[in-house]
N, C-alpha and C positions, 0 to 999 in steps of 0.2 A: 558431327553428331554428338548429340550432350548426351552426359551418361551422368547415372542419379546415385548418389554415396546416402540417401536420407537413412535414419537407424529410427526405428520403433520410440519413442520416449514413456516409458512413466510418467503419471501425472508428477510423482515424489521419485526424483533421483534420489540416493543415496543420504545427507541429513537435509531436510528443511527448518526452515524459518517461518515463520507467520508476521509478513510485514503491515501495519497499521499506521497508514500512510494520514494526515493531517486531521481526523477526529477528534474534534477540540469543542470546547464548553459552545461556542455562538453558531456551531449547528445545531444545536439543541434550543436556543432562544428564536422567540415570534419579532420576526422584523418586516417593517413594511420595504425598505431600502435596506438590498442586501450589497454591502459593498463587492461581493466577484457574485454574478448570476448565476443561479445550480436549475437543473432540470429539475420539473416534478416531481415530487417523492423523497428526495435527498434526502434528508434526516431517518425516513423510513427504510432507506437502504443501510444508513450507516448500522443504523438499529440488527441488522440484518448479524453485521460482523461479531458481535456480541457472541453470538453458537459457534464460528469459528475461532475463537478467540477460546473459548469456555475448553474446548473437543482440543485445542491445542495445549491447554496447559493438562487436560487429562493423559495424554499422549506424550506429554515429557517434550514437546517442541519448543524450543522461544519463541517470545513473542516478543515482539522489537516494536515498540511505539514510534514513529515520526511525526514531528512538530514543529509546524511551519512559525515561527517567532521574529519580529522585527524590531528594530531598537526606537523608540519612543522619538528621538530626533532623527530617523526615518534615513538616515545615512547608506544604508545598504538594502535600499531596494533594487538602485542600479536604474533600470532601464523597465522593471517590474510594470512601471503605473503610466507605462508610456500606452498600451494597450486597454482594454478594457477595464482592467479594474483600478476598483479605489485604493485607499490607503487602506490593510485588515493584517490581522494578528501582529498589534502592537504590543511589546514586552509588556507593556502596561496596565492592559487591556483583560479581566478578566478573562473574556470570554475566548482566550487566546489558549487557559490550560488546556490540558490532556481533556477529555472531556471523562475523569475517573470513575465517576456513578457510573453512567450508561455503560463503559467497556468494561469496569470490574477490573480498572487498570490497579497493579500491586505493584510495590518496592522492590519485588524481584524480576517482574520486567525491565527489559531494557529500554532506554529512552535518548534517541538522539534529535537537535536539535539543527535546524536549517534555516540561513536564509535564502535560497532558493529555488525553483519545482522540484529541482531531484533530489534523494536520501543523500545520494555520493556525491555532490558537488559542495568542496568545502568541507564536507563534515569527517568524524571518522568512523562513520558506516562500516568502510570494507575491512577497514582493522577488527572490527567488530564479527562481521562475517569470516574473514580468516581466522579469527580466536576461538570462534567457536564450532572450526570447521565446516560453513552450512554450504551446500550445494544449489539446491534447490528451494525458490525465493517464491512464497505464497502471499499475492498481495490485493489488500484491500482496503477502503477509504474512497478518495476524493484530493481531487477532480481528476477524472478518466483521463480525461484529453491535456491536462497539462501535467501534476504531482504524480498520477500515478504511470503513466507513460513517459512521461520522462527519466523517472525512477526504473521501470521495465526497459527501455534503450541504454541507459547507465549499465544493468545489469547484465544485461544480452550482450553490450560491445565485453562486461569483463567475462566474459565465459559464464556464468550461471543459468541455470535450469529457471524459466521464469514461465511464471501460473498468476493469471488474471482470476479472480473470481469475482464471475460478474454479477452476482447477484447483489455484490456486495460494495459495488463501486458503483460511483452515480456522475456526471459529468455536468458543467457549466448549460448545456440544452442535450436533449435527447440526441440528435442528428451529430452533435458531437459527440456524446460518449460511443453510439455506435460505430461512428469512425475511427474513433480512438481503439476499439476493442478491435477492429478489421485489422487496423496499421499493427495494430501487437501481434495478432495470430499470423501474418506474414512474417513475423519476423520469428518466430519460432511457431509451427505446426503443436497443435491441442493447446496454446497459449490459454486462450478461453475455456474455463472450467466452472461449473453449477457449483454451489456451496453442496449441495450431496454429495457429488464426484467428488469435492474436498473432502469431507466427513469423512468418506469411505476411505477414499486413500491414507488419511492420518490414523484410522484405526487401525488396515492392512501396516503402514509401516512401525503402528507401535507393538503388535502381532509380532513382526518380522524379526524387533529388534528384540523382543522379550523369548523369542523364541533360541533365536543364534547365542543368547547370556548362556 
């Protein structure tokens, strides 16, 4: 007979993060041939991140940019372009920056760089999340189904509080991002969260913190 240990979660355990998984200059450009396929909308959703981005640095959260980067003689893609996509975000490649206008990305943001799907593979992410205490990991960007899920299983295997916001993530087709968002909310229950549900919680926990000073 199974017996169930599940505990209530907060959307915001104890400190969060606001992760800003590959929003870069060439989702913002008119292309006829898009080297990796996005669902409808895409750039509209990224646009979305922008309020939570804006509500997290009012709230005293970091905000931790991620930036998918390749080396120009294309050495460390690996096994990358054996799949669908093409060769994209080459070191070289303008449209490869942070995409700074649209996110209102600032020099006190943090910014780590990858080459590939997840934050923590290879990079030093979790040094960064251990530095600065964070608990609970709010994430949004692209692609659902590959950077930002692979990112959200990275985080889930090390113990962290992990929050999809889906409004604010768009995936390679529809019928993938929504698969991508089901596989993440099995792996942690309320996974899936409205950018208001965010709002609201980042206000409550700057509330919580300003109140306990």
């Amino acid at each position: 007979m199974s017996q169930s240990y599940k505990t209530k979660r907060n959307l915001i355990e104890a400190r969060p993060a606001l992760i800003v998984i590959d929003i870069q200059k060439e989702t913002f450009y008119d292309r006829e041939d898009e080297a990796i396929p996005t669902m409808p909308g895409y750039a509209d959703r990224m646009v979305e991140a922008r309020i939570a981005i804006d509500k997290a640095r009012e709230r005293g959260i970091p905000v931790i940019f991620i930036q998918e980067v390749h080396r120009s003689d294309r050495v460390d893609f690996g096994r990358e372009l054996d799949g669908s996509e093409d060769v994209h975000c080459l070191e070289s490649d303008p449209g490869t920056a942070i995409a700074v206008e649209e996110m209102g990305f600032l020099p006190s943001d943090y910014l780590i760089k990858k080459r590939r799907y997840s934050a923590f593979f290879g990079t030093d992410f979790e040094i960064l999340l251990r530095g600065l205490r964070i608990d609970t990991l709010l994430l949004c960007g692209g692609l659902t189904d590959f950077c930002v899920q692979y990112t959200f299983v990275d985080g889930h295997q090390s113990d962290y509080f992990c929050r999809v916001i889906e409004d604010c993530v768009a995936g390679s087709s529809e019928e993938a991002h929504e698969a991508s968002l089901r596989a993440m909310e099995y792996l942690q229950m309320g996974a899936r969260c409205s950018l208001g549900s965010v709002l609201e919680a980042m206000g409550n926990f700057a509330s919580d913190r300003t109140d306990a000073a």
